[in-house]
C-alpha positions in Angstrom: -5.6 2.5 -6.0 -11.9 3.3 0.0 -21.7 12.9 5.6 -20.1 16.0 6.1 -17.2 17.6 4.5 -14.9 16.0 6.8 -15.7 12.7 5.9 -17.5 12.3 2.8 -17.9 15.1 0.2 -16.3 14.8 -3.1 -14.1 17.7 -1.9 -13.0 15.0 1.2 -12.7 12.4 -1.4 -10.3 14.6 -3.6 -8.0 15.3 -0.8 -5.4 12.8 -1.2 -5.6 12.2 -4.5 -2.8 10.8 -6.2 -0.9 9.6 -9.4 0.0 5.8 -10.1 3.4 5.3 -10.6 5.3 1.8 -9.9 3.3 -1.4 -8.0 0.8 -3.4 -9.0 0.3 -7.0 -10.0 -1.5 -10.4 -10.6 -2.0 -13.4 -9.3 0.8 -15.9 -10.4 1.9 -13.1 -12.1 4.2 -10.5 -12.6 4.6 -6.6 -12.8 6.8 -4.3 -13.9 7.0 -0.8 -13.7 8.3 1.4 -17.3 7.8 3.9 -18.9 4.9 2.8 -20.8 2.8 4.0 -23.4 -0.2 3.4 -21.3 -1.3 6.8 -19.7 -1.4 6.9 -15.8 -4.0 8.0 -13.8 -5.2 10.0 -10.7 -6.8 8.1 -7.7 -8.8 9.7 -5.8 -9.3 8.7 -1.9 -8.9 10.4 1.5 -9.7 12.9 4.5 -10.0 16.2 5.6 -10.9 19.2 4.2 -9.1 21.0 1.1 -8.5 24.7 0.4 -8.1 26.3 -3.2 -4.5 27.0 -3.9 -4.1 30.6 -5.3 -2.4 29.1 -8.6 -5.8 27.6 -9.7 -7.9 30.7 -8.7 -10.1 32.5 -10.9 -9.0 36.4 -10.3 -5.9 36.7 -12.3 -4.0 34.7 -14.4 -0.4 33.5 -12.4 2.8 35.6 -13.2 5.4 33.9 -15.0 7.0 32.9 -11.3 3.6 31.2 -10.2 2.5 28.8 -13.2 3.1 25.2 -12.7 6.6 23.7 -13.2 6.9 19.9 -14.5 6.6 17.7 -11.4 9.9 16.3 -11.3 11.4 20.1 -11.2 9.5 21.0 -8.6 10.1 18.1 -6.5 14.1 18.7 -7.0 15.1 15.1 -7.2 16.6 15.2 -10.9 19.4 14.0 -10.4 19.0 11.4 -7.0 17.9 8.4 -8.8 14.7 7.7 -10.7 12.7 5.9 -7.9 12.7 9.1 -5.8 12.6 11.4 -8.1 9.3 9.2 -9.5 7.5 8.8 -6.5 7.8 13.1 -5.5 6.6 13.5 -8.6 4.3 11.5 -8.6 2.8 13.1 -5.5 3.3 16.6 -6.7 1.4 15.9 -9.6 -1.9 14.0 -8.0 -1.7 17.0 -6.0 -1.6 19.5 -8.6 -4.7 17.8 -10.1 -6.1 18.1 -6.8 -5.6 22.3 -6.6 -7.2 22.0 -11.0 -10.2 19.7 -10.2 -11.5 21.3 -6.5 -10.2 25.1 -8.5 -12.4 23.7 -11.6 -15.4 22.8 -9.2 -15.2 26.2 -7.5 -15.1 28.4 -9.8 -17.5 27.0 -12.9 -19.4 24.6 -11.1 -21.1 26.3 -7.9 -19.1 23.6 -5.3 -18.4 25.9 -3.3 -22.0 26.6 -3.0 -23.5 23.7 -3.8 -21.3 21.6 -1.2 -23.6 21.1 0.9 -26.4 20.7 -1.3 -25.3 17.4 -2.7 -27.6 15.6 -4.5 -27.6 12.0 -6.4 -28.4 13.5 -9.9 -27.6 16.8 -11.6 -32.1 16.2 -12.4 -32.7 16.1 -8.7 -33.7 19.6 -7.9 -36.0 19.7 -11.5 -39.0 19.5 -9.5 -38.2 23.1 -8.5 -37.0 24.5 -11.5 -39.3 26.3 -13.5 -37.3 26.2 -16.6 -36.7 30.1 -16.3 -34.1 31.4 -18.7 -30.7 31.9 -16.7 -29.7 33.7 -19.9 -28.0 36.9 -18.0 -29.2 35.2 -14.6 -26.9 36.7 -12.1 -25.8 33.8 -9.6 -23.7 36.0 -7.3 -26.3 38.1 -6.6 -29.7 35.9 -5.9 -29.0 35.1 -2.1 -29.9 31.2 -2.4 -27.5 30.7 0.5 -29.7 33.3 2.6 -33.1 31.3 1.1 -31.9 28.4 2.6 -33.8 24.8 2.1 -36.8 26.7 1.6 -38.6 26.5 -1.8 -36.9 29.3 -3.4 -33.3 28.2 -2.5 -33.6 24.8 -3.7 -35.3 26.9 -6.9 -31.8 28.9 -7.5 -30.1 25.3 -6.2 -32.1 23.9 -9.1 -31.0 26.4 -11.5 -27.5 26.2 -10.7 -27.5 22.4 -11.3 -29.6 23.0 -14.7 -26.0 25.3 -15.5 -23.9 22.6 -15.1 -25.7 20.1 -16.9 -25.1 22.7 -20.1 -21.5 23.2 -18.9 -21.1 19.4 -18.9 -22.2 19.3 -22.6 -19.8 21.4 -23.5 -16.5 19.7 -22.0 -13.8 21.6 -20.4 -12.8 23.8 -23.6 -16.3 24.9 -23.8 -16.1 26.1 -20.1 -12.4 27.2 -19.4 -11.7 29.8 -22.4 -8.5 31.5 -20.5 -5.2 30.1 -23.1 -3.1 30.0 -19.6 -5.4 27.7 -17.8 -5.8 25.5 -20.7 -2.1 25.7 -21.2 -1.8 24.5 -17.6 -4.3 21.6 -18.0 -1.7 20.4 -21.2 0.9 20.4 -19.1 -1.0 18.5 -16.8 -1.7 16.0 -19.8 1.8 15.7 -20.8 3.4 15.0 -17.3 0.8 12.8 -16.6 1.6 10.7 -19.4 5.3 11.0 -19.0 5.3 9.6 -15.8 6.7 5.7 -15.7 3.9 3.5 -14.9 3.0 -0.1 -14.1 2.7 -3.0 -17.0 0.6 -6.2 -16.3 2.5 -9.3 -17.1 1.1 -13.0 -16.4 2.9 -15.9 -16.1 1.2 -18.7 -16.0 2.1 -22.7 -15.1 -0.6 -24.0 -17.1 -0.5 -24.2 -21.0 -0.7 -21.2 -23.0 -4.2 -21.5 -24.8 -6.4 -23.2 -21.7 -4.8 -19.8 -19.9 -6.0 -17.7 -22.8 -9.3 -19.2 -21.9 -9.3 -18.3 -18.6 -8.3 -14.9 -18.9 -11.2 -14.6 -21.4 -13.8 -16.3 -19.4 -13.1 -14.6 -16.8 -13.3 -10.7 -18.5 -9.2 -10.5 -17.5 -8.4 -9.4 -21.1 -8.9 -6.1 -21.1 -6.2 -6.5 -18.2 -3.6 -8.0 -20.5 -2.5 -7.4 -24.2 -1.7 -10.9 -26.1 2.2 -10.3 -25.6 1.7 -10.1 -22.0 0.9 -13.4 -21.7 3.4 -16.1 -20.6 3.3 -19.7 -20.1 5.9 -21.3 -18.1 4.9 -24.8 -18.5 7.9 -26.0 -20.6 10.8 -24.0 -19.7 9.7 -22.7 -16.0 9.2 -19.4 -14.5 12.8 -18.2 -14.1 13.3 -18.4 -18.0 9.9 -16.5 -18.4 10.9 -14.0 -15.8 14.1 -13.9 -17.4 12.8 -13.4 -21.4 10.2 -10.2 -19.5 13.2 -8.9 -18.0 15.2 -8.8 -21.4 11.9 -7.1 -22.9 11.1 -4.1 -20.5 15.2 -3.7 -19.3 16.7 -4.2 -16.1 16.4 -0.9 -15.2 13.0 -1.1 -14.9 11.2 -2.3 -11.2 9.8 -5.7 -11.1 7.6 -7.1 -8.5 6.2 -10.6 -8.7 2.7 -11.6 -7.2 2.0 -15.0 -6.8 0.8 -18.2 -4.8 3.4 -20.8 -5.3 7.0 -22.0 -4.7 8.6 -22.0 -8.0 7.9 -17.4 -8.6 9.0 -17.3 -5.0 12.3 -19.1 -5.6 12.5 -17.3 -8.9 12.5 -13.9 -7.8 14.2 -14.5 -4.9 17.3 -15.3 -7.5 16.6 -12.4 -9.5 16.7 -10.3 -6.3 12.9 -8.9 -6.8 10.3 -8.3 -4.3 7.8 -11.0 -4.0 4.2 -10.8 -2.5 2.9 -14.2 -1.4 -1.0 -14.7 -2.4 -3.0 -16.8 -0.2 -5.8 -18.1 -1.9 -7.6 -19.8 1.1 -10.4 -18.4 3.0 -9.3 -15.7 5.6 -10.0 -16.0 8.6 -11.4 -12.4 10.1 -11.4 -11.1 13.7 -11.8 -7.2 14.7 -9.5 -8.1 17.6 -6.4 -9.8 15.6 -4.0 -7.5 14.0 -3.9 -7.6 10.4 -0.9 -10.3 10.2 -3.0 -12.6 12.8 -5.6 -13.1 10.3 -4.2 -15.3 7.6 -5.4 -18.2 6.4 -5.0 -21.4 7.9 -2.6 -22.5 4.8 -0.8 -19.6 6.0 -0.7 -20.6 9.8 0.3 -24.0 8.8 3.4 -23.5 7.6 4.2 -20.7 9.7 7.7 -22.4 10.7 9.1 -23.2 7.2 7.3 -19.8 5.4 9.3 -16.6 5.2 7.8 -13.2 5.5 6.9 -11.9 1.7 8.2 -8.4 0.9 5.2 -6.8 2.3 6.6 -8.1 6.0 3.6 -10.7 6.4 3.5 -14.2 5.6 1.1 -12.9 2.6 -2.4 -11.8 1.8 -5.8 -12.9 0.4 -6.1 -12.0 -3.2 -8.9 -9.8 -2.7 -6.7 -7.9 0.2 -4.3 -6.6 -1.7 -4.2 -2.9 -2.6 -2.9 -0.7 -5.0 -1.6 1.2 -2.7 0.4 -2.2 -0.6 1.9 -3.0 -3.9 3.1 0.5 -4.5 4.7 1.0 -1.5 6.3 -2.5 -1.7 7.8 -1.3 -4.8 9.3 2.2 -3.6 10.6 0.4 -0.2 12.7 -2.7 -2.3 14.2 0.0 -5.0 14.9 2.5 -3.0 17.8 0.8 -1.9 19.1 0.4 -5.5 
């Protein structure tokens, strides 16, 4: 994929979480989107305030009718082509974690309770703990939300944050013991992993070992495995694009991300979307509209340059956003 609850809290910051499916990219590069064996992952970012679903909650276990279904049932899109039926579930699913996590939170970890209590370390609050046993210490019933800030809240604060620092030790088997939930969080696992996700290519004009270099000198190889790495110095992009495309299958969702020319004209031919990197300084100004504040490279050549597949004549690298590059992705393959 960035106060007070509305704005701030972790519960805020859950709110829109979601699950990484196609988008994403490198300069002079290329993406594509496959179902990997990397496993996805949730982002978390957003507003507002979030209630507990009743499938997470901690009374009773769900009926039959209420446990989760896989993501790509519930969104109902089996059989309308995988880009939609990818990015509903995709959605479905971040928000699934959502309803585990803020369920999780609530319900072993005092959030509810401690949410506006927030504090930097789960140590914060030690300076009132007076390292009583909580061995048969009844939280529900010591009133720290009628104690207030005063010493002997911040004491039953300190006591609950002492809790979850054992919990924490334990990992989530350790602290969820019902076979449903757990169940639940497999399934969660599973779909997660199942779900097609994006694969970091880079094509490269330069030759192949100084590029190794690079990638190494500048901590980039973590980012791509050895076969990810292309040079296009002696046969040219199009062949490399080509020899990627015969790898990961032309059913899978290329988008190229780079600063020159020659990718341009190449994905252009291969009918791919294309995101234009501008690599000079950007020009800022509160008052400008996004699009008004490209570079002057960009302004230059504003009569001969086409509009990249974001709609803009293209973006400074470090402008560029997981979520621009997804939805640059679902909006060119929708149509296929």
């Amino acid at each position: 994929m960035q106060g007070s609850a509305s704005e701030g809290s972790d519960r805020t910051q859950v709110k829109r979480q979601k699950t990484a499916g196609n988008g994403a990219a490198e300069s002079d590069g290329l993406s594509t989107g496959h179902a990997g064996s990397e496993p996805a992952q949730a982002q978390a970012q957003g507003q507002g305030h979030h209630s507990i679903q009743p499938l997470w909650g901690e009374a009773q276990l769900p009926t039959s009718s209420q446990i989760w279904q896989p993501a790509a049932q519930q969104a109902g899109l089996a059989q309308q082509g995988a880009t939609a039926n990818t990015a509903a579930a995709s959605q479905i699913l971040g928000d699934t974690w959502q309803d585990a996590i803020l369920s999780l939170c609530d319900n072993y970890l005092f959030f509810s309770e401690l949410e506006a209590r927030d504090q930097d370390t789960l140590t914060s609050l030690s300076r009132y703990d007076d390292g009583a046993s909580l061995v048969g210490y009844d939280f529900s019933t010591d009133g720290m939300a009628r104690d207030g800030a005063s010493d002997a809240g911040q004491r039953k604060a300190a006591y609950r944050y002492r809790h979850i620092s054992g919990l924490y030790l334990k990992g989530l088997e350790g602290i969820v013991t019902s076979r449903g939930k757990l169940h639940k969080y497999a399934e969660l696992y599973r779909e997660t992993d199942e779900l097609p996700r994006v694969h970091h290519v880079v094509v490269t004009a330069g030759q192949l070992i100084p590029t190794v270099g690079k990638l190494l000198a500048f901590r980039l190889d973590p980012h791509f495995a050895p076969a990810d790495i292309y040079s296009s110095r002696n046969h040219g992009k199009g062949w490399c694009f080509d020899m990627i495309q015969a790898r990961f299958g032309k059913d899978s969702q290329f988008c190229v991300i780079g600063d020159g020319p020659e990718e341009e004209s190449a994905a252009a031919a291969r009918d791919w979307p294309f995101v234009r990197v501008l690599l000079t300084p950007v020009a800022k100004s509160a008052a400008a509209p996004p699009d008004a504040n490209v570079s002057a490279y960009a302004t230059a050549l504003t009569d001969t340059m086409a509009p990249d597949a974001t709609g803009t004549l293209g973006h400074a690298f470090l402008d560029l956003t997981v979520d621009t590059l997804a939805q640059v992705v679902a909006d060119w393959w929708s149509a296929y």
